[in-house]
Chimera marker file (.cmm) of the C-alpha trace (Angstrom):
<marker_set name="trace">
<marker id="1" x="-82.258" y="231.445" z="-90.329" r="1" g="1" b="0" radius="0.5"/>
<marker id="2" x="-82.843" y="232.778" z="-86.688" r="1" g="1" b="0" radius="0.5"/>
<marker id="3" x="-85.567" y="229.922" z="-86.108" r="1" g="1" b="0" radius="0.5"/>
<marker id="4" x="-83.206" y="227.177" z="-87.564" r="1" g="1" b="0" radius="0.5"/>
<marker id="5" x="-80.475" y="228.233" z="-85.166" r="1" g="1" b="0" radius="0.5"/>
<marker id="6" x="-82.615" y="228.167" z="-82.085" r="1" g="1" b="0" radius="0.5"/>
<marker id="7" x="-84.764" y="225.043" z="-82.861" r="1" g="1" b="0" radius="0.5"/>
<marker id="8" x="-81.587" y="222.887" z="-84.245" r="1" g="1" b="0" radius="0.5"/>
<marker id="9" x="-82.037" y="220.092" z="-81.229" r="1" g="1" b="0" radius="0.5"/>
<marker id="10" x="-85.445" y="219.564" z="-81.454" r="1" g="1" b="0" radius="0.5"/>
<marker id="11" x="-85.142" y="219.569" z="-85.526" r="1" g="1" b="0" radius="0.5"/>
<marker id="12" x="-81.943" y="216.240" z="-84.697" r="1" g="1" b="0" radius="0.5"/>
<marker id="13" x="-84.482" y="215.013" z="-82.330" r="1" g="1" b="0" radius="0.5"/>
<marker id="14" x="-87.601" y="214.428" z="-83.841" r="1" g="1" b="0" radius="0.5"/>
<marker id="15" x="-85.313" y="213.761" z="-87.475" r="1" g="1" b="0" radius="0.5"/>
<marker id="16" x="-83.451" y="211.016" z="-85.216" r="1" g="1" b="0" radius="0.5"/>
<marker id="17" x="-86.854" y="209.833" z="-83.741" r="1" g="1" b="0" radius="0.5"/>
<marker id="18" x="-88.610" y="209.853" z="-87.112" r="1" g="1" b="0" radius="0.5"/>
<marker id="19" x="-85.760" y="207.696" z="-88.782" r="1" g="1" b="0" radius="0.5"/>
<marker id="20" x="-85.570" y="205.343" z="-86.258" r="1" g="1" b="0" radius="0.5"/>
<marker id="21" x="-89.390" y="204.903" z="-86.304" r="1" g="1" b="0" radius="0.5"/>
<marker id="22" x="-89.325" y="203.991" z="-89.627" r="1" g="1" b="0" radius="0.5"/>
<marker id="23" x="-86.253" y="201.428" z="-89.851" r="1" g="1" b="0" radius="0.5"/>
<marker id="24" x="-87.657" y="199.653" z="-86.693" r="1" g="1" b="0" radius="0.5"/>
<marker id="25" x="-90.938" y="199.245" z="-88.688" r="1" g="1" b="0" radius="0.5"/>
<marker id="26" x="-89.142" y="197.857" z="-91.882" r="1" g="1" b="0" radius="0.5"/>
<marker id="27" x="-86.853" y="195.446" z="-89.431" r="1" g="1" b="0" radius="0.5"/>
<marker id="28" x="-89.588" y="194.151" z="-87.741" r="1" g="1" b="0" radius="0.5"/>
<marker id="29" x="-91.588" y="193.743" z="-91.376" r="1" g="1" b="0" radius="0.5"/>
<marker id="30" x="-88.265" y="192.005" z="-92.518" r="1" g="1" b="0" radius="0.5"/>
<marker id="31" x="-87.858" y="189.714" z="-89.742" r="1" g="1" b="0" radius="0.5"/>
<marker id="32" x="-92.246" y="188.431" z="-89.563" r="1" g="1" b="0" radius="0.5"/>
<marker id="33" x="-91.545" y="186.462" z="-92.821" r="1" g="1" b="0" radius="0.5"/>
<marker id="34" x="-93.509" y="185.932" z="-95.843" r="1" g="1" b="0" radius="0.5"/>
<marker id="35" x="-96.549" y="183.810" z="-94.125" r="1" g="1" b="0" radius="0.5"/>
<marker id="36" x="-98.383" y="184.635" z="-91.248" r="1" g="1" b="0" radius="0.5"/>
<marker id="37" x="-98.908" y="182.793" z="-87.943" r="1" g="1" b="0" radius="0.5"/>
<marker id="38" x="-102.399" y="182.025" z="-88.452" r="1" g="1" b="0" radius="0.5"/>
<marker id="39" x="-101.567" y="180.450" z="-92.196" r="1" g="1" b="0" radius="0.5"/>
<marker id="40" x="-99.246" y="177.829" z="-90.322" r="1" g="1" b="0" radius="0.5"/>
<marker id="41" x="-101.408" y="174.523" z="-90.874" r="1" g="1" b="0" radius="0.5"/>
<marker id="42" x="-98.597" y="171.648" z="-89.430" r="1" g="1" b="0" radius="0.5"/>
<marker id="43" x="-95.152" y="171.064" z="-88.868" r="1" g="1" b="0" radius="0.5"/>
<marker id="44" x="-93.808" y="167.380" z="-89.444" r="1" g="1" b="0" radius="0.5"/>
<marker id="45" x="-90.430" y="165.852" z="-88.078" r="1" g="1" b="0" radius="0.5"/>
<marker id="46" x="-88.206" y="163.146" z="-88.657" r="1" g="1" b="0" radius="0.5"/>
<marker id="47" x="-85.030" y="161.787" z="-88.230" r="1" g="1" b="0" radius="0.5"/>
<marker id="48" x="-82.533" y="158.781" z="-89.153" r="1" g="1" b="0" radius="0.5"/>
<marker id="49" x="-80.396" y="156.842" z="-90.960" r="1" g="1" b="0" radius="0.5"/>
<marker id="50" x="-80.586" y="154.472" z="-94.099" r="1" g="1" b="0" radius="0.5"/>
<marker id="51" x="-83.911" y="155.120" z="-96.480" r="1" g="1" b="0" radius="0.5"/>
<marker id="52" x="-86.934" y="154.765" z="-93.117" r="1" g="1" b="0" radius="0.5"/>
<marker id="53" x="-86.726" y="157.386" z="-90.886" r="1" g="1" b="0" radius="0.5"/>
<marker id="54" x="-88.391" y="155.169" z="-87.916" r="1" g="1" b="0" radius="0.5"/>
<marker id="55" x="-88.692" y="158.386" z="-85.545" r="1" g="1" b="0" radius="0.5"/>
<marker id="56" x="-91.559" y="161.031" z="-86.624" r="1" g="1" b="0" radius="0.5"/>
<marker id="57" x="-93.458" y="163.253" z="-85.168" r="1" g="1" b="0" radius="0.5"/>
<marker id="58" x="-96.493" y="165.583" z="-86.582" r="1" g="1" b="0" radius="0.5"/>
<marker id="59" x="-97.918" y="167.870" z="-85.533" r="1" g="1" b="0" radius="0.5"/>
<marker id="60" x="-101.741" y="168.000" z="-86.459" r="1" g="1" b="0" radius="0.5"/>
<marker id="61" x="-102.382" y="164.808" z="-85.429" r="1" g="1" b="0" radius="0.5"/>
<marker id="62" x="-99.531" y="164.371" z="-82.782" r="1" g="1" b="0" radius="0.5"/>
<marker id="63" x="-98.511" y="160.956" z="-83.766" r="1" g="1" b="0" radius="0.5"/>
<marker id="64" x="-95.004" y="160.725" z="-82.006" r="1" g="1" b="0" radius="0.5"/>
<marker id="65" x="-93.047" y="157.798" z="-82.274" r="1" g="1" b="0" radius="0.5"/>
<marker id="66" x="-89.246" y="156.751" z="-81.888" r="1" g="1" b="0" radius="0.5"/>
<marker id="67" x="-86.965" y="153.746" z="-81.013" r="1" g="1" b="0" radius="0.5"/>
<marker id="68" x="-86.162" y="153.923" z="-77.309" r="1" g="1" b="0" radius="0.5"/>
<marker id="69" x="-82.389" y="152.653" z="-76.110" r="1" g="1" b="0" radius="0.5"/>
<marker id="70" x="-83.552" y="149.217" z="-76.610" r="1" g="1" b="0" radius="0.5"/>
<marker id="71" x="-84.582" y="149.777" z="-80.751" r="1" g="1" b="0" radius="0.5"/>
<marker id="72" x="-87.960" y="149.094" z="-79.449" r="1" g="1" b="0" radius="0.5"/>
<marker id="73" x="-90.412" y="151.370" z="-81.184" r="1" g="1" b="0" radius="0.5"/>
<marker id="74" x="-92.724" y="153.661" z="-79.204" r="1" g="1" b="0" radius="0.5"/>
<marker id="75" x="-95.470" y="155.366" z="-80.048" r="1" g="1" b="0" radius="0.5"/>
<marker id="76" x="-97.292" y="157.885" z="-78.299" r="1" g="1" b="0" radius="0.5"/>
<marker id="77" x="-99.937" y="160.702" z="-79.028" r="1" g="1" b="0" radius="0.5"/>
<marker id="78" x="-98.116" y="164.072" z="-78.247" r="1" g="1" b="0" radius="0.5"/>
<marker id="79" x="-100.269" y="167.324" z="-78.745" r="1" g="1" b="0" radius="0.5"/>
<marker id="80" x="-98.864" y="170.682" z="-79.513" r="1" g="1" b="0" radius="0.5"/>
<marker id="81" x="-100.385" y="173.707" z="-77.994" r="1" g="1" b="0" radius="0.5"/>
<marker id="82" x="-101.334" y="177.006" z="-79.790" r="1" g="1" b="0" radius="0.5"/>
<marker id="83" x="-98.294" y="178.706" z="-78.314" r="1" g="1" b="0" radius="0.5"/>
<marker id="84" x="-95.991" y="175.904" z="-79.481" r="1" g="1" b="0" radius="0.5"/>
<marker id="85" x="-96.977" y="176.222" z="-82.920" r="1" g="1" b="0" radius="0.5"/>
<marker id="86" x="-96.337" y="179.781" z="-82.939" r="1" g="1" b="0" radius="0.5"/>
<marker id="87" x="-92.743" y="178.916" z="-80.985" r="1" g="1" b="0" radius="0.5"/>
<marker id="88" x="-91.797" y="176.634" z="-83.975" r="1" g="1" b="0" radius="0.5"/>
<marker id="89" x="-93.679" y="179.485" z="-86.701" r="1" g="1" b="0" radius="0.5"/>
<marker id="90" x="-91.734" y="182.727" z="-85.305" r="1" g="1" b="0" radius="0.5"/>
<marker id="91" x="-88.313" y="180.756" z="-84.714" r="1" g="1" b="0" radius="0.5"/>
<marker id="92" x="-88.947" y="179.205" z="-87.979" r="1" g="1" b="0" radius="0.5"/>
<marker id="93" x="-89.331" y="182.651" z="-89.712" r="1" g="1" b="0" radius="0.5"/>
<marker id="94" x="-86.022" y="184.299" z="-87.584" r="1" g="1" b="0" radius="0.5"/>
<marker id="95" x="-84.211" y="181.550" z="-88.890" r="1" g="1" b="0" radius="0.5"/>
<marker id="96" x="-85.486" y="182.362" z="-92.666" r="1" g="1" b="0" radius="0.5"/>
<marker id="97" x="-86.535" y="179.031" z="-93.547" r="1" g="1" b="0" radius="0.5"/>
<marker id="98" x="-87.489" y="179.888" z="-97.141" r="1" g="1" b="0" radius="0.5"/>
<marker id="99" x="-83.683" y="181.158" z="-97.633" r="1" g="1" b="0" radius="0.5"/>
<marker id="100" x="-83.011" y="177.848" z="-96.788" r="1" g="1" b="0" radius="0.5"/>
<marker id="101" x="-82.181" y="174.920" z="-99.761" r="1" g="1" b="0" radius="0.5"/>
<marker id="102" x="-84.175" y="172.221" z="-99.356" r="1" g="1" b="0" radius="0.5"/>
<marker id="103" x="-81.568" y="169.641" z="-98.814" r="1" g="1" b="0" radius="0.5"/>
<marker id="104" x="-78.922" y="170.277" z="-96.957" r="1" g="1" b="0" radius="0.5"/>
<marker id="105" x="-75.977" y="167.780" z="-97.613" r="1" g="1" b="0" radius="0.5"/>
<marker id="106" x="-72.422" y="167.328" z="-99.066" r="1" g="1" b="0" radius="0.5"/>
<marker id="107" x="-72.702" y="167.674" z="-102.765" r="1" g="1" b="0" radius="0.5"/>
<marker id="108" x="-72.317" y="163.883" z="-104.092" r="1" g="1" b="0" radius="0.5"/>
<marker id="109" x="-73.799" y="162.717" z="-100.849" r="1" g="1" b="0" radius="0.5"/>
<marker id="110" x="-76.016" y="159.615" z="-100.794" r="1" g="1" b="0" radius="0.5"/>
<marker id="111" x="-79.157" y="160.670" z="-98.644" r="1" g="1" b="0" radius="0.5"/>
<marker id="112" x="-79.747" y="157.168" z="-97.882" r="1" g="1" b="0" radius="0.5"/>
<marker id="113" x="-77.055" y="156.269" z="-95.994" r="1" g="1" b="0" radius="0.5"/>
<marker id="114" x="-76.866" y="153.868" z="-93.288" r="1" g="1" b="0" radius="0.5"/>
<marker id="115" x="-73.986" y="155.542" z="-91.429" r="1" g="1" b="0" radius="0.5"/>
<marker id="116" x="-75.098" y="159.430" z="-91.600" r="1" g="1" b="0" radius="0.5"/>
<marker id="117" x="-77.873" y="160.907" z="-89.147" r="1" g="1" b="0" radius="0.5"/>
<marker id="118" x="-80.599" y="162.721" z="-91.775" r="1" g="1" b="0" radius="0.5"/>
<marker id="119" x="-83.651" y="165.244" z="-90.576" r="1" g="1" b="0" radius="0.5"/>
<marker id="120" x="-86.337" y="165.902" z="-92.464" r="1" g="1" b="0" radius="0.5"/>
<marker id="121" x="-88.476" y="168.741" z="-91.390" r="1" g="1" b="0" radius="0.5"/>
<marker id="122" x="-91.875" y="169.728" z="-93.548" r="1" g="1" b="0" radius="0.5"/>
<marker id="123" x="-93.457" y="173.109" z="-92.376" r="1" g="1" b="0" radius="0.5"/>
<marker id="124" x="-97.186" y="172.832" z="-93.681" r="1" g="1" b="0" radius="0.5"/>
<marker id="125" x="-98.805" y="176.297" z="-94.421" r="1" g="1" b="0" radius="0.5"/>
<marker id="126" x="-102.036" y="177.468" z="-96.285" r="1" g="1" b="0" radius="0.5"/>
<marker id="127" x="-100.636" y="178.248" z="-99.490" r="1" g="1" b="0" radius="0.5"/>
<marker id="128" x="-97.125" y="176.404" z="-99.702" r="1" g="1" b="0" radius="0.5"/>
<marker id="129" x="-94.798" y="174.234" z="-98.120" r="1" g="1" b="0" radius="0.5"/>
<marker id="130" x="-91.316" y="174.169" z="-97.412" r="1" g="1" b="0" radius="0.5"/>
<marker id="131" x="-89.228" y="170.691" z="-96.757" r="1" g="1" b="0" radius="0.5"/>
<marker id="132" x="-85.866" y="170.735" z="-95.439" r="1" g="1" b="0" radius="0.5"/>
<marker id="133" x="-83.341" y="167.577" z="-95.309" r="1" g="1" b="0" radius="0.5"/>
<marker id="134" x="-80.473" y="168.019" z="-93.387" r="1" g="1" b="0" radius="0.5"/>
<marker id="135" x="-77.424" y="165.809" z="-93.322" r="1" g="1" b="0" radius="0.5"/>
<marker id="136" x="-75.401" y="166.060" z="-90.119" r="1" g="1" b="0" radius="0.5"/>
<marker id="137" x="-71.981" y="165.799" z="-91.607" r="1" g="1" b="0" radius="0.5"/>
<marker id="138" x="-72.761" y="168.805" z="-94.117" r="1" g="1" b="0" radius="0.5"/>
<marker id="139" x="-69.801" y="170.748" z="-94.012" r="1" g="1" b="0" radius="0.5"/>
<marker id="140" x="-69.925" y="172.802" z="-96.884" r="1" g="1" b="0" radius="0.5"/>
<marker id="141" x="-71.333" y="176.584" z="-95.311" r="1" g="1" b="0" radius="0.5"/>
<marker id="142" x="-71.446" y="176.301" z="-92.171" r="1" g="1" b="0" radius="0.5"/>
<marker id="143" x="-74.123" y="179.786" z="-92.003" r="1" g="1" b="0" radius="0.5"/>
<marker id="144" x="-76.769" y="177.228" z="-93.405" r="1" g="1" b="0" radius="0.5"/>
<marker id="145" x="-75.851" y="174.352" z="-91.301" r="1" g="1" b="0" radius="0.5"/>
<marker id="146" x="-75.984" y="176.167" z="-88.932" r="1" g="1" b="0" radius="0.5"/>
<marker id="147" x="-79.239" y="177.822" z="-89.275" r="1" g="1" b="0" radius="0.5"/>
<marker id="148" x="-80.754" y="174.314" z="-90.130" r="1" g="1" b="0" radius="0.5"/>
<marker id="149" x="-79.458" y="172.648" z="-86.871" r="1" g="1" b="0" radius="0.5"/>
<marker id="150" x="-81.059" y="175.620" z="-84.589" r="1" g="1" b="0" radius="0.5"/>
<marker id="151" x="-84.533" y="174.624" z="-86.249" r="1" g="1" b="0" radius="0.5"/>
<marker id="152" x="-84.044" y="170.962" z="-85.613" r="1" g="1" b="0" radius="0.5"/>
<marker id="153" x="-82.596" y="171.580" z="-81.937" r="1" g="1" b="0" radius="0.5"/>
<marker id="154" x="-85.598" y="174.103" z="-81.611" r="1" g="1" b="0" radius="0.5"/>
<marker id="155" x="-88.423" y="171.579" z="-82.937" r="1" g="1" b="0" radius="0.5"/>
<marker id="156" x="-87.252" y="168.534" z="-80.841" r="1" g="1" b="0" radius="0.5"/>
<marker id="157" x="-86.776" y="170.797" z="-77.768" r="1" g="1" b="0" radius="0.5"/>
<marker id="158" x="-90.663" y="171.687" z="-78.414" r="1" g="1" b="0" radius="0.5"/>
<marker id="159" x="-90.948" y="167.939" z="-78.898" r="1" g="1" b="0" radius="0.5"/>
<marker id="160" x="-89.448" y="166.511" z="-75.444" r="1" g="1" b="0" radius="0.5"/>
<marker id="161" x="-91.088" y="169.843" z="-73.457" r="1" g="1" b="0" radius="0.5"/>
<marker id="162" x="-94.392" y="168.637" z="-74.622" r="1" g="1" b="0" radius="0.5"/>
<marker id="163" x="-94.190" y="165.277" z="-74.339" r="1" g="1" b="0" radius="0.5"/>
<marker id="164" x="-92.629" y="166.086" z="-70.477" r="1" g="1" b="0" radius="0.5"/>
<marker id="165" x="-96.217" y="167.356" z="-69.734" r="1" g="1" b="0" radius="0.5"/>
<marker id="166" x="-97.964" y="165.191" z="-71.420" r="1" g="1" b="0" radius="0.5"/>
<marker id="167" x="-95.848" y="162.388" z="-68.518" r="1" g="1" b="0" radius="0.5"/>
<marker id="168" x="-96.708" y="164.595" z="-65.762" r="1" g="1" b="0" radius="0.5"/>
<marker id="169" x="-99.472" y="163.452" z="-63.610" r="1" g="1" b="0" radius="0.5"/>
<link id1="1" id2="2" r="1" g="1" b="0" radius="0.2"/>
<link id1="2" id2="3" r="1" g="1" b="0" radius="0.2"/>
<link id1="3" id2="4" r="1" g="1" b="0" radius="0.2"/>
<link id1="4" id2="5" r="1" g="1" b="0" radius="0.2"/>
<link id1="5" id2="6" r="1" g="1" b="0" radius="0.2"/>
<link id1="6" id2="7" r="1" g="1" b="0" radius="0.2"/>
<link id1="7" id2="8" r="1" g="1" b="0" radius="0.2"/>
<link id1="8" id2="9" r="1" g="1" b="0" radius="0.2"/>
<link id1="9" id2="10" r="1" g="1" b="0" radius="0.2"/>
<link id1="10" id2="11" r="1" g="1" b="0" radius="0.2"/>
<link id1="11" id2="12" r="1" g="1" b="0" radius="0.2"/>
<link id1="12" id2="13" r="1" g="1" b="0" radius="0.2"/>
<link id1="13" id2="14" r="1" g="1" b="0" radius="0.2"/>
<link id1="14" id2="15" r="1" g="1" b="0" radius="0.2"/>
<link id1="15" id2="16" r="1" g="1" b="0" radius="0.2"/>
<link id1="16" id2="17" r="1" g="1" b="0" radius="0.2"/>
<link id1="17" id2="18" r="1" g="1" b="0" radius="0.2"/>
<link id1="18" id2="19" r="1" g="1" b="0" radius="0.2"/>
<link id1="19" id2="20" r="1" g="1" b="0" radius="0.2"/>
<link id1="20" id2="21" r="1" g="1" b="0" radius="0.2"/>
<link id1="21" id2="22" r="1" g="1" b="0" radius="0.2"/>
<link id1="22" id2="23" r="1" g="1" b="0" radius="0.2"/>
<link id1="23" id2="24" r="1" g="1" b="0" radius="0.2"/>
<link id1="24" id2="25" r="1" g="1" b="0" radius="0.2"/>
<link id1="25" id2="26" r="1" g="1" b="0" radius="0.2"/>
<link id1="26" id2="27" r="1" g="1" b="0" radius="0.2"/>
<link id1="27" id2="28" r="1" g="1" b="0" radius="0.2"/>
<link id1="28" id2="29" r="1" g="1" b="0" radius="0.2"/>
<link id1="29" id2="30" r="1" g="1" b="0" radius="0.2"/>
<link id1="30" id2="31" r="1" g="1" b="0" radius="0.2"/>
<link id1="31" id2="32" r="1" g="1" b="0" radius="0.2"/>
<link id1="32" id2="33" r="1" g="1" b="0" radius="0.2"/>
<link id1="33" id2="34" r="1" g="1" b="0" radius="0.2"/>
<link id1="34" id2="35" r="1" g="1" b="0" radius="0.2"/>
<link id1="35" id2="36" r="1" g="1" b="0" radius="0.2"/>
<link id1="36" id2="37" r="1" g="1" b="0" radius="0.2"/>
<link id1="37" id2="38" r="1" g="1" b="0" radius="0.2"/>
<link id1="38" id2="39" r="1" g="1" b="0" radius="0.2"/>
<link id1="39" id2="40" r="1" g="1" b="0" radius="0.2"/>
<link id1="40" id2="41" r="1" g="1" b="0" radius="0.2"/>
<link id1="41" id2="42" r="1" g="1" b="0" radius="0.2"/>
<link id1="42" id2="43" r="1" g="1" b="0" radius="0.2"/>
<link id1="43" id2="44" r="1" g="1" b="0" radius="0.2"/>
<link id1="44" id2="45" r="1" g="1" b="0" radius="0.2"/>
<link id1="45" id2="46" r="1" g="1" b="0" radius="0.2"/>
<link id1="46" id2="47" r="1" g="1" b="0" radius="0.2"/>
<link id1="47" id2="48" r="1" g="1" b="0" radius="0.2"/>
<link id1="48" id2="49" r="1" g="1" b="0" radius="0.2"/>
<link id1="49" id2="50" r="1" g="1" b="0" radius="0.2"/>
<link id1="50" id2="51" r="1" g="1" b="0" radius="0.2"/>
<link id1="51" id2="52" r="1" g="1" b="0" radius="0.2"/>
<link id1="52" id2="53" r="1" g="1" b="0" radius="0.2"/>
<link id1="53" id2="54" r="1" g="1" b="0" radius="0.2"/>
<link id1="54" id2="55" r="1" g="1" b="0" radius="0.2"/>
<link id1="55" id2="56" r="1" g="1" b="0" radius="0.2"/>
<link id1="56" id2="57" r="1" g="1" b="0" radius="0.2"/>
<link id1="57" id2="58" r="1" g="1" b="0" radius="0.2"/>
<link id1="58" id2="59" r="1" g="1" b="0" radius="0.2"/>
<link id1="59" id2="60" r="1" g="1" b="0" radius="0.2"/>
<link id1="60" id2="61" r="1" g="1" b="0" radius="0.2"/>
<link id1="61" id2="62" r="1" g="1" b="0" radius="0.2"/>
<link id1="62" id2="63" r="1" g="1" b="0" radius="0.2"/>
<link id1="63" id2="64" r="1" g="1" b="0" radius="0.2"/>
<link id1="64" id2="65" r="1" g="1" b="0" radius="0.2"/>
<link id1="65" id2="66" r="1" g="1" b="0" radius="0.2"/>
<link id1="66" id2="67" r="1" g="1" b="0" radius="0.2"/>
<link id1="67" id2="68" r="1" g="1" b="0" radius="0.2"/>
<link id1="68" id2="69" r="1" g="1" b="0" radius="0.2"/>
<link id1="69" id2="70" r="1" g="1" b="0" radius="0.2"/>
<link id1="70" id2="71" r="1" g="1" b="0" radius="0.2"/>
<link id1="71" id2="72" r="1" g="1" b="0" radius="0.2"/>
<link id1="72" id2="73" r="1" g="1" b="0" radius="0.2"/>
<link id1="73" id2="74" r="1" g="1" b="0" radius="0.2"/>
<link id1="74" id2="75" r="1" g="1" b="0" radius="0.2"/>
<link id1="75" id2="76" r="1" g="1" b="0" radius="0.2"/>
<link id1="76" id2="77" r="1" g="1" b="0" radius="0.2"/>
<link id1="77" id2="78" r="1" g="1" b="0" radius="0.2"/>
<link id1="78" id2="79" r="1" g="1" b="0" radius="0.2"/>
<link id1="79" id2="80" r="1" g="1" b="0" radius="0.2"/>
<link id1="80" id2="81" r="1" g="1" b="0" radius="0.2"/>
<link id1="81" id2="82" r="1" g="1" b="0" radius="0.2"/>
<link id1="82" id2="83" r="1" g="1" b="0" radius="0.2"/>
<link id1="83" id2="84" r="1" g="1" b="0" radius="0.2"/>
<link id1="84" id2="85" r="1" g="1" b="0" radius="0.2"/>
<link id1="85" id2="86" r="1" g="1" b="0" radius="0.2"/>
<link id1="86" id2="87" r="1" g="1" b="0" radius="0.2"/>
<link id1="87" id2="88" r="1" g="1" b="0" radius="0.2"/>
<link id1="88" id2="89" r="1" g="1" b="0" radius="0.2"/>
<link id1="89" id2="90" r="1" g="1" b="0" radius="0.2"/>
<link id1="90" id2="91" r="1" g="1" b="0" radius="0.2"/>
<link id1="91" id2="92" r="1" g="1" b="0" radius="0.2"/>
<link id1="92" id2="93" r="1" g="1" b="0" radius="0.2"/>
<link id1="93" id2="94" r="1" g="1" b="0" radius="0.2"/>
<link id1="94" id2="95" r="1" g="1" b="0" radius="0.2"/>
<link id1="95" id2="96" r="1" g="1" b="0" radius="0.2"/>
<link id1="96" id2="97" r="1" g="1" b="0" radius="0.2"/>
<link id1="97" id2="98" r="1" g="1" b="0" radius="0.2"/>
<link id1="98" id2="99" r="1" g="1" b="0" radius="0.2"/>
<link id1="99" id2="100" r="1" g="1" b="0" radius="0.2"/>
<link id1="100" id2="101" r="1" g="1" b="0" radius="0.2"/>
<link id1="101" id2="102" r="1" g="1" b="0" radius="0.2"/>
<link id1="102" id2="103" r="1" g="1" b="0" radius="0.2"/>
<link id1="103" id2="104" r="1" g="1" b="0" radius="0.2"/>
<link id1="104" id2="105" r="1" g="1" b="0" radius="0.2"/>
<link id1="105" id2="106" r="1" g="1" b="0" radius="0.2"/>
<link id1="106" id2="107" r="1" g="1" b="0" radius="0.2"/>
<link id1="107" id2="108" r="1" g="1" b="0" radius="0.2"/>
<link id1="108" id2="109" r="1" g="1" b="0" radius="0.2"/>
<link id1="109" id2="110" r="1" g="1" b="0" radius="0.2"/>
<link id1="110" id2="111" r="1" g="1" b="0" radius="0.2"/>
<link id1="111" id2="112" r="1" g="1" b="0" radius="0.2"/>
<link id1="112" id2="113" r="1" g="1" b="0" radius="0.2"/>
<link id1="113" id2="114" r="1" g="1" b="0" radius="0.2"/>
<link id1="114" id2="115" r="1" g="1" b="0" radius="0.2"/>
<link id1="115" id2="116" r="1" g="1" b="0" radius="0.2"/>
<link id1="116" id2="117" r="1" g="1" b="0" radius="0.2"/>
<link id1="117" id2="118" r="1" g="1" b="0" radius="0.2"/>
<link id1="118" id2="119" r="1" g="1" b="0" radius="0.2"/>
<link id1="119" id2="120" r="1" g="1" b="0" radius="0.2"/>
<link id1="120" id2="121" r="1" g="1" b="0" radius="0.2"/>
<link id1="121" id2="122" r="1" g="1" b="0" radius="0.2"/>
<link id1="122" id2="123" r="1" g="1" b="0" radius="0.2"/>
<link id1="123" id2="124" r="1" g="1" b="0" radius="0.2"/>
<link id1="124" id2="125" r="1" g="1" b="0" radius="0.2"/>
<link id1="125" id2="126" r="1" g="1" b="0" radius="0.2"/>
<link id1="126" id2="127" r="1" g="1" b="0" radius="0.2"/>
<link id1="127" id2="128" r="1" g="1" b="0" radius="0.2"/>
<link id1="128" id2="129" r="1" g="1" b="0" radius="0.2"/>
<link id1="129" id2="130" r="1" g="1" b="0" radius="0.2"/>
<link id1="130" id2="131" r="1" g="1" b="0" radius="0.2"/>
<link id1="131" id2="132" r="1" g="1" b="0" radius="0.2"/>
<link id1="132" id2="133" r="1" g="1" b="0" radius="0.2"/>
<link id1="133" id2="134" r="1" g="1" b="0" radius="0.2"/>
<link id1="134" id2="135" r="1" g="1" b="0" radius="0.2"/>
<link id1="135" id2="136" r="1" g="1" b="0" radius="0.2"/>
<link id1="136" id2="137" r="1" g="1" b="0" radius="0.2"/>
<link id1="137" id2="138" r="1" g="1" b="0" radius="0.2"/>
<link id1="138" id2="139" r="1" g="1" b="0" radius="0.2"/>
<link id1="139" id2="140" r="1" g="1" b="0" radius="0.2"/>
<link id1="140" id2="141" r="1" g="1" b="0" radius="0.2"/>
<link id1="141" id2="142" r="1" g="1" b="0" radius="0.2"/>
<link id1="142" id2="143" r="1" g="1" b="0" radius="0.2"/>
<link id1="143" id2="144" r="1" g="1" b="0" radius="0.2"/>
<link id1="144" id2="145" r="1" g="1" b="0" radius="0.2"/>
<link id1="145" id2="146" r="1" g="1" b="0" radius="0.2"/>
<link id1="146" id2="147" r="1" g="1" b="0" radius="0.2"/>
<link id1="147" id2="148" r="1" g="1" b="0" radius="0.2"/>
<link id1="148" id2="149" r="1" g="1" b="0" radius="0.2"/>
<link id1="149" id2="150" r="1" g="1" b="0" radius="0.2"/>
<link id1="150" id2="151" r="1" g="1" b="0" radius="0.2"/>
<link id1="151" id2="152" r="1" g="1" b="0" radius="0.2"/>
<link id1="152" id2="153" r="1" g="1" b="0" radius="0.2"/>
<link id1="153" id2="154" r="1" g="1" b="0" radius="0.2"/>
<link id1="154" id2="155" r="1" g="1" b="0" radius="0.2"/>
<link id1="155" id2="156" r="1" g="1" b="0" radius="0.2"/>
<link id1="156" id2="157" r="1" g="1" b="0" radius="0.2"/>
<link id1="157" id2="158" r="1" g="1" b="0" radius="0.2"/>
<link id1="158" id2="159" r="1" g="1" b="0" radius="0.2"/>
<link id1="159" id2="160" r="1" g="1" b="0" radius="0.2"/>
<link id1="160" id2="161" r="1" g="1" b="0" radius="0.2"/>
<link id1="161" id2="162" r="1" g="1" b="0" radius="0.2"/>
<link id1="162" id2="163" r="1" g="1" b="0" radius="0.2"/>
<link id1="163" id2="164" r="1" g="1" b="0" radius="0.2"/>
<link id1="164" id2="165" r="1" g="1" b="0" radius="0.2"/>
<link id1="165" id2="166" r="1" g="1" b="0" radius="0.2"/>
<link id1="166" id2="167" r="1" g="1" b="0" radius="0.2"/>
<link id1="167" id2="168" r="1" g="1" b="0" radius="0.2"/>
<link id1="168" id2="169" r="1" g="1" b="0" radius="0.2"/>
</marker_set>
């Protein structure tokens, strides 16, 4: 009873230390996602309205192409590095993609339609894939709409940043 008394602070500590070892390890083994880094094969990007999505961009072969201001289409070849793929594959993963539905629109909605911007977005791994169409003016929970308009902001970000260096002398 004596030693408890005397040792009661470093007992807390290492208790205190020992507990937060262990929830860090399950947050961080909660947040890395059900597929690794190295298992991410391609992403593939496009956006729209009406039934052809005329913009698109993949990623393992880097065909990029999209109507300028003037509806004129251009293409261009626009390479992803290493670190970009992993970019898209960790943000992808915070923003849970596979909680995600794959389509995202107004229940009733016509995915077609000429007046509504759509994204598609197909992440390409080993063993599965996961495609996600979004409809801009989904207003039905906004937590999901949310989440699915920080990966499209984050892939075409990746996109234009590329595509900068690619322009760069």
């Amino acid at each position: 009873m004596n030693f408890i008394k005397k040792n009661i602070s470093l007992i807390a500590t290492v208790a205190v230390i020992l507990i937060a070892g262990v929830g860090g390890y399950y947050l961080i083994n909660l947040k890395r996602g059900p597929y690794a880094a190295s298992t991410f094969i391609s992403v593939s990007y496009k956006w729209g309205v009406g039934d052809t999505l005329a913009n698109s961009y993949h990623s393992a072969t880097g065909d990029y192409q999209y109507l300028d201001n003037r509806d004129q289409l251009v293409k261009k070849v626009v390479k992803l590095r290493s670190n970009n793929i992993i970019f898209i594959h960790s943000k992808a993963n915070e923003l849970d993609i596979w909680s995600l539905p794959d389509v995202i629109a107004n229940k009733n909605e016509d995915l077609n339609s000429k007046k509504v911007l759509r994204y598609e977005m197909v992440f390409n791994y080993e063993k599965k894939t996961k495609k996600i169409v979004l409809m801009t003016d989904y207003d039905e929970d906004i937590a999901v709409a949310d989440r699915a308009d920080q990966l499209q902001k984050i892939i075409k970000q990746t996109i234009d940043e590329v595509e900068d260096r690619y322009a760069k002398p």
